[in-house]
C-alpha positions in Angstrom: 0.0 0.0 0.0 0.8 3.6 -0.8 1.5 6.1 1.6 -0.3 9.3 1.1 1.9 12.0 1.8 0.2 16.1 1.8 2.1 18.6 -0.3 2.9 20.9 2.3 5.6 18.1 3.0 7.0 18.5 -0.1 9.8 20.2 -0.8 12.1 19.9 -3.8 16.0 19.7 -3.8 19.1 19.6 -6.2 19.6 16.2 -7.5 23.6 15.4 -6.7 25.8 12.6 -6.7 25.1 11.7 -3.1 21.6 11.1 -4.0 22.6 8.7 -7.0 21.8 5.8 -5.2 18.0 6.2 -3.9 17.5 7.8 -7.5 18.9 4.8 -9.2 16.8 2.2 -6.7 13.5 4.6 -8.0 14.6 4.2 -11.2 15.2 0.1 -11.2 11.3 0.0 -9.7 9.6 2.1 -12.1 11.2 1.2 -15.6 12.3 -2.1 -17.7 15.1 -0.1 -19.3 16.0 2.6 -16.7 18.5 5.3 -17.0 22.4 4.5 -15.3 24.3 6.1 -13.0 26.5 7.4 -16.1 23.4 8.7 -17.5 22.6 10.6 -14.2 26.4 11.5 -13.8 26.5 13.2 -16.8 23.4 14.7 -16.4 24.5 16.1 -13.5 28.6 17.0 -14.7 26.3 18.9 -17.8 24.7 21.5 -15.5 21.4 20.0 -16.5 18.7 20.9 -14.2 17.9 18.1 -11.5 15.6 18.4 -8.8 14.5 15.7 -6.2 10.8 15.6 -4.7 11.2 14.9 -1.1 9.1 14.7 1.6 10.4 14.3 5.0 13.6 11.5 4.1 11.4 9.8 1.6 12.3 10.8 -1.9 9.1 10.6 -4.2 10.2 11.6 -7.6 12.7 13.4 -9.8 13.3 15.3 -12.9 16.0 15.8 -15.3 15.6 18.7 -17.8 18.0 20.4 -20.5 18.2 24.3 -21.1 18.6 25.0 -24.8 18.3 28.5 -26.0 14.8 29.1 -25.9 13.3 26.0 -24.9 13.8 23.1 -22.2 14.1 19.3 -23.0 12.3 16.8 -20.1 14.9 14.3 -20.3 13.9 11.9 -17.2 10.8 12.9 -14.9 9.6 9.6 -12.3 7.6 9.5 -9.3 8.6 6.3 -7.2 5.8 3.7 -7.5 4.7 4.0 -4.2 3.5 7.3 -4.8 2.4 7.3 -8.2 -1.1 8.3 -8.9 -1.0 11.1 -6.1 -0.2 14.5 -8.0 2.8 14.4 -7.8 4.1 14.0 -11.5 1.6 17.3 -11.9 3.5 19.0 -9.4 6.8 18.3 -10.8 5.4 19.8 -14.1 4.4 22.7 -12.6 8.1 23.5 -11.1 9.6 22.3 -14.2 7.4 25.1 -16.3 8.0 27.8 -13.3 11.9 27.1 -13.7 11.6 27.0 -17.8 10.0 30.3 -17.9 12.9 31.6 -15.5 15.0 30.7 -18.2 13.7 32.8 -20.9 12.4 28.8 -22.7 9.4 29.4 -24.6 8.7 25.6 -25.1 9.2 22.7 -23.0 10.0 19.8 -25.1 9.9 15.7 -24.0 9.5 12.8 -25.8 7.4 9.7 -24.3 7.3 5.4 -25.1 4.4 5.0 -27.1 3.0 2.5 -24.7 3.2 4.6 -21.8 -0.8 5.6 -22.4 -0.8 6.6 -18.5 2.1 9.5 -18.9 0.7 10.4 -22.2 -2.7 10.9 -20.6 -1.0 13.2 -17.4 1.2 15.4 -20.1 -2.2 15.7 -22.2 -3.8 16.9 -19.4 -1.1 19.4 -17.9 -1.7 21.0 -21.7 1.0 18.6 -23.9 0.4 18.4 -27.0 1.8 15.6 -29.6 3.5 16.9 -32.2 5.7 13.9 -33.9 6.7 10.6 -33.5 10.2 9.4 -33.4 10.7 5.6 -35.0 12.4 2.9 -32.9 13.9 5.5 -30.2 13.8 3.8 -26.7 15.1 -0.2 -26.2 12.4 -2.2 -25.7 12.1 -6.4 -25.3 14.2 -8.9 -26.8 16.5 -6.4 -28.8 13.5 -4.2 -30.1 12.9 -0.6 -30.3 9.9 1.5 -29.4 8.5 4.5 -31.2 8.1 7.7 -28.7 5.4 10.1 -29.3 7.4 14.1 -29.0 5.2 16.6 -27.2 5.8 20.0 -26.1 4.0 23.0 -24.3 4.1 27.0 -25.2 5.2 28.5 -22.3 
């Protein structure tokens, strides 16, 4: 079971090294063909904008993001399984846009397994819109690729 956690707990912080290996163990749970710790290293060596949803010592989700010049890539965004259909992916949306528009980005940008029908339906509904489809991008069973659907939002 779940725990239910109120978002006046939550409070977000700067994904770093130290906090690899509870982001890695979220990771492992939520996905068949999760990110590494290189991919996190260098995400993190790159500058790119990582922030950890925390509540209390429990860590509930992350984020990954790119700056470009006027527009932001969503790179990795997870909420741990035990608290997934809570809000919180919304509310890591909402920071993500908040910090995007701080950085002059007039798009946010992210690209999404075509199987993942649940994320689809949360970006749709935080105002996402699909605008192409990129053949045979993520590794999927036995050696296959899966298409990803590429959304973005005007800022």
């Amino acid at each position: 079971m779940s725990a239910v956690l109120q978002p006046a707990e939550a409070r977000f912080e700067p994904l770093t090294a130290e906090r690899l290996d509870a982001v890695l163990h979220i990771e492992q749970q939520a996905y068949p063909h999760p990110w590494t710790r290189g991919n996190f290293s260098d995400a993190i060596a790159s500058g790119y904008q990582g922030q950890l949803l925390m509540a209390g010592d429990a860590l509930l989700g992350y984020f990954v993001a790119m700056k470009g010049v006027d527009e932001v890539h969503l790179l990795n965004i997870t909420v741990a399984p035990a608290y997934q259909r809570q809000g919180w992916a919304r509310v890591m949306l909402d920071a993500l846009a908040i910090w995007a528009r701080g950085q002059g980005a007039d798009w946010l940008w992210l690209e999404v397994r075509v199987s993942n029908a649940r994320a689809i339906g949360v970006y749709e509904n935080h105002g996402y819109r699909r605008v192409g489809l990129r053949k045979r991008y993520y590794p999927a069973e036995h050696g296959q690729r899966e298409d990803a659907v590429v959304m973005s939002l005007h800022l």
